[in-house]
C-alpha positions as CSV (number, residue, x, y, z in Angstrom):
1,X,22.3,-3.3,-46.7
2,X,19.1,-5.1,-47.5
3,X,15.7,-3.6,-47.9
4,X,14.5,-5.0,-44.1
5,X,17.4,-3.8,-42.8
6,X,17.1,-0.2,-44.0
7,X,13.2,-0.2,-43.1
8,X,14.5,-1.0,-39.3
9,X,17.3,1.9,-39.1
10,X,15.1,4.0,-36.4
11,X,16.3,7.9,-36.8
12,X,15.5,10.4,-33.8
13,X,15.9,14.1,-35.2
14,X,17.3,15.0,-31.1
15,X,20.1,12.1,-31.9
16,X,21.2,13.9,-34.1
17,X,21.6,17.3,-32.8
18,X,22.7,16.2,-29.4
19,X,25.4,13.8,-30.9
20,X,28.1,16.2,-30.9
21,X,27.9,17.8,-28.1
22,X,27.6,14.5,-25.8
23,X,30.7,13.1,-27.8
24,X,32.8,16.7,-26.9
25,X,32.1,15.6,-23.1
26,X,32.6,12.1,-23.8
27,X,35.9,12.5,-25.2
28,X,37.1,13.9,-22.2
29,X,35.4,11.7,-19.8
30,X,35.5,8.4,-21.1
31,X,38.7,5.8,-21.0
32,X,40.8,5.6,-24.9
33,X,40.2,1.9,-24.2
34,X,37.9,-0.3,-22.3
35,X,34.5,-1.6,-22.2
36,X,31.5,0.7,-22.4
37,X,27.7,-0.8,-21.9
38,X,25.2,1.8,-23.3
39,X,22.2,1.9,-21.6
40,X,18.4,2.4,-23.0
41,X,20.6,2.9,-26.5
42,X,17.1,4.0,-28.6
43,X,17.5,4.0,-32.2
44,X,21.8,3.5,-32.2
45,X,22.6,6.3,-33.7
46,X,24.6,7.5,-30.6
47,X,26.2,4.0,-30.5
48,X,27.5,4.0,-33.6
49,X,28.4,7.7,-33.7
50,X,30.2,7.4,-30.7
51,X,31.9,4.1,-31.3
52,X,33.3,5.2,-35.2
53,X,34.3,8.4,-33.0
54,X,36.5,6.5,-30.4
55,X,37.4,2.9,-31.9
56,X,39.4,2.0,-28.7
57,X,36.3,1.6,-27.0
58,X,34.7,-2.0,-26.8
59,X,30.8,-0.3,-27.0
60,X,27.8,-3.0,-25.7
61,X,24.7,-1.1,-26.8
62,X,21.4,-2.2,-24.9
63,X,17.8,-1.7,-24.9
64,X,15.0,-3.6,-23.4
65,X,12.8,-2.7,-26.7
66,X,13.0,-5.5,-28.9
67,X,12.4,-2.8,-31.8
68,X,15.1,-0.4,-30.8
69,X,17.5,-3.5,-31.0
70,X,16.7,-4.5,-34.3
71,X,17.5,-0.9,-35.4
72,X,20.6,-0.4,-33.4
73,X,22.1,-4.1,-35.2
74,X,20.7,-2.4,-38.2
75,X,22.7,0.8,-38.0
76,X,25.9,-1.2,-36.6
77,X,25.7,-3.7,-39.9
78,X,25.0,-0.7,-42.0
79,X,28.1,1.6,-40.4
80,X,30.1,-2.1,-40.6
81,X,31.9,-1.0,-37.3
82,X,33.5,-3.7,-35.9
83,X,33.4,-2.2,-32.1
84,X,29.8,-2.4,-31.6
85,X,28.2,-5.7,-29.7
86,X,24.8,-7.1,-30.4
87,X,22.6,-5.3,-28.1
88,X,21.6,-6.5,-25.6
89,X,18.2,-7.3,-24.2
90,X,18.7,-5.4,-20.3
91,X,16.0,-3.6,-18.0
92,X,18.2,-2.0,-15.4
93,X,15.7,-3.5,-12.7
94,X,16.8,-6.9,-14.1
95,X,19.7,-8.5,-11.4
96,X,22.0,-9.6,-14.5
97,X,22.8,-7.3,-17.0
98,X,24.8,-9.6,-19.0
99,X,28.0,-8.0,-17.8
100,X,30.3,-7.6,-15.4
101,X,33.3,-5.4,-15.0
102,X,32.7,-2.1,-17.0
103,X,35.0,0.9,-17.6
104,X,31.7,3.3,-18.2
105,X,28.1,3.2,-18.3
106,X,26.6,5.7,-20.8
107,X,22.4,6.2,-20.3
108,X,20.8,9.4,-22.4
109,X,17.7,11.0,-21.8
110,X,16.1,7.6,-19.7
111,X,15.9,8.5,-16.5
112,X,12.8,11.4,-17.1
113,X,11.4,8.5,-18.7
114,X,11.1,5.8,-16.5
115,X,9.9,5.4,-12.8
116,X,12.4,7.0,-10.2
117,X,13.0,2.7,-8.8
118,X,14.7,2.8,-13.2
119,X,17.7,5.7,-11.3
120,X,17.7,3.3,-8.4
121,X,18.5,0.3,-9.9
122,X,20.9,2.4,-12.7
123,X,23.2,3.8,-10.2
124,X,23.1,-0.1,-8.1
125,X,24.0,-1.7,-11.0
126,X,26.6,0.4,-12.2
127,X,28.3,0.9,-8.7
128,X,28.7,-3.0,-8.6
129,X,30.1,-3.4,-12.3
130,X,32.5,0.0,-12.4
131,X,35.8,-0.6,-11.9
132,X,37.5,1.8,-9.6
133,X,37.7,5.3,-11.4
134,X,34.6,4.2,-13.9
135,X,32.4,6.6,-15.3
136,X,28.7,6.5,-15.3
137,X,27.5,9.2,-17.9
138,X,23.8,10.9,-17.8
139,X,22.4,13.3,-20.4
140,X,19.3,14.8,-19.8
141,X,16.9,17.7,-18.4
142,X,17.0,18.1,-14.9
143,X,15.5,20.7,-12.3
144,X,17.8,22.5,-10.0
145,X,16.8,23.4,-6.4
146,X,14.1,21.5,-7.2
147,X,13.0,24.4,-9.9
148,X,13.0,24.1,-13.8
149,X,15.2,25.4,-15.9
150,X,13.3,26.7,-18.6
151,X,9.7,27.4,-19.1
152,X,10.0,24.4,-22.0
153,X,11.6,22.3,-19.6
154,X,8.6,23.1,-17.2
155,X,6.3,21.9,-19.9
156,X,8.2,18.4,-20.9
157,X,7.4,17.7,-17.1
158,X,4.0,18.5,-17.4
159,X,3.6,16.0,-20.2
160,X,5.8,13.8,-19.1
161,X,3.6,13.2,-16.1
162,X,0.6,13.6,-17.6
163,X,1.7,10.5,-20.2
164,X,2.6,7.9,-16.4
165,X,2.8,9.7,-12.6
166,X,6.1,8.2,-12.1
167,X,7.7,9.6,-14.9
168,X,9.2,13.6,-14.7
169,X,12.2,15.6,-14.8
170,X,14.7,14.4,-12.0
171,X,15.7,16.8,-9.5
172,X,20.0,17.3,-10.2
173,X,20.0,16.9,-6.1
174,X,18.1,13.7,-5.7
175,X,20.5,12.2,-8.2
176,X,23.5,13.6,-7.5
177,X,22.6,12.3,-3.7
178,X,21.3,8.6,-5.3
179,X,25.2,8.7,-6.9
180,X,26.9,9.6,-3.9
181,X,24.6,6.7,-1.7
182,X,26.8,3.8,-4.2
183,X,29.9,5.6,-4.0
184,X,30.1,7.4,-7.3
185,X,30.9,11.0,-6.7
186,X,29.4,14.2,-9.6
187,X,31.9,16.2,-11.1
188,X,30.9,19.6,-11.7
189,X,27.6,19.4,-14.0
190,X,28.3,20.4,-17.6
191,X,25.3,22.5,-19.1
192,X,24.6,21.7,-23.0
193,X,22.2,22.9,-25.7
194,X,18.5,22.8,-25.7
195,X,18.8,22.9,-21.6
196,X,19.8,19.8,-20.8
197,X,23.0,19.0,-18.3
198,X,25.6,16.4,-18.5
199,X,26.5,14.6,-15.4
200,X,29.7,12.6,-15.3
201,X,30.0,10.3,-12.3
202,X,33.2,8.5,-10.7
203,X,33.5,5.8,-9.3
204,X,35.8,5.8,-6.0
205,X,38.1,3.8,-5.2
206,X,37.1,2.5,-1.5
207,X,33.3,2.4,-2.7
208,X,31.6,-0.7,-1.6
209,X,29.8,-3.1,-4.0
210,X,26.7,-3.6,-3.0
């Protein structure tokens, strides 16, 4: 590990903390095998954590941030895992995502920040690259009932928006509802620390591309 490539190793305190618990739910929802592309990957801790935590996985980290992918090679080069693609350069609004058939999509804490046409063109692009049964993973806040969660929660919304109007915590409804409109169905949400939600999508079998 060279001097430049330590100075680009990005570290997010949240990564950290939230790392384990995502990985408990990933365990169980992901595939032992197959091809995972990683949305909006940040700094790459998550992507290496996760790959050195289940090495049958083929993990394509991505991140339209040309700074975030120099970390995220830094970190892979640094962990040497052999599992980890270059990242990619991919905005989901972008038609090609430089993949095709996928066995999961995995995108933390980007829908709140991005505009709500970033969900859209998520859940579009994964329903045409999932293979029947493919998960689409989402970790994040979210109101329910169109309510907050938390008072904190309430506040993170508050700045969000006050930072770009088309930013915000997502209503666990509209999304659930923007899943089912591509044919990939919510399991039962899963609630995790710091009040954030898991939400593991499937893929069904008659779903149309589109």
């Amino acid at each position: 590990m060279t001097d430049s490539q330590l100075a680009l190793r990005q570290r997010s305190p949240s990564a950290e903390r939230n790392r384990e618990p995502i990985l408990a739910v990933l365990r169980a929802a992901l595939p032992a095998n197959g091809r995972v592309l990683e949305i909006a990957s940040g700094t790459g801790q998550h992507a290496i954590w996760f790959a050195r935590a289940m090495p049958g996985l083929d993990w394509q980290p991505s991140d339209a941030d040309a700074g975030a992918r120099d970390s995220i090679a830094a970190w892979v080069a640094h962990e040497g895992l052999t599992n980890v693609r270059t990242p990619l350069a991919l905005d989901v609004h972008q038609p090609d995502w430089g993949v095709d058939t996928l066995d999961a999509v995995v995108c933390i804490n980007m829908i709140h920040i991005s505009p709500w046409s970033a969900a859209q063109a998520l859940f579009a692009g994964a329903g045409r690259r999932l293979v029947d049964g493919g998960v689409l993973y989402l970790y994040g806040p979210y109101k329910r009932g169109g309510a907050h969660t938390s008072p904190s929660n309430d506040a993170f919304d508050q700045q969000l928006r006050g930072r770009d109007p088309e930013w915000g915590v997502r209503d666990m409804e509209e999304v659930v509802a923007l899943g089912a409109s591509v044919g990939l169905v919510c399991e039962e949400p899963i609630a995790m620390p710091a009040n954030n939600f898991s939400l593991v999508f499937r893929k069904r079998a008659d779903a149309t591309r589109v």
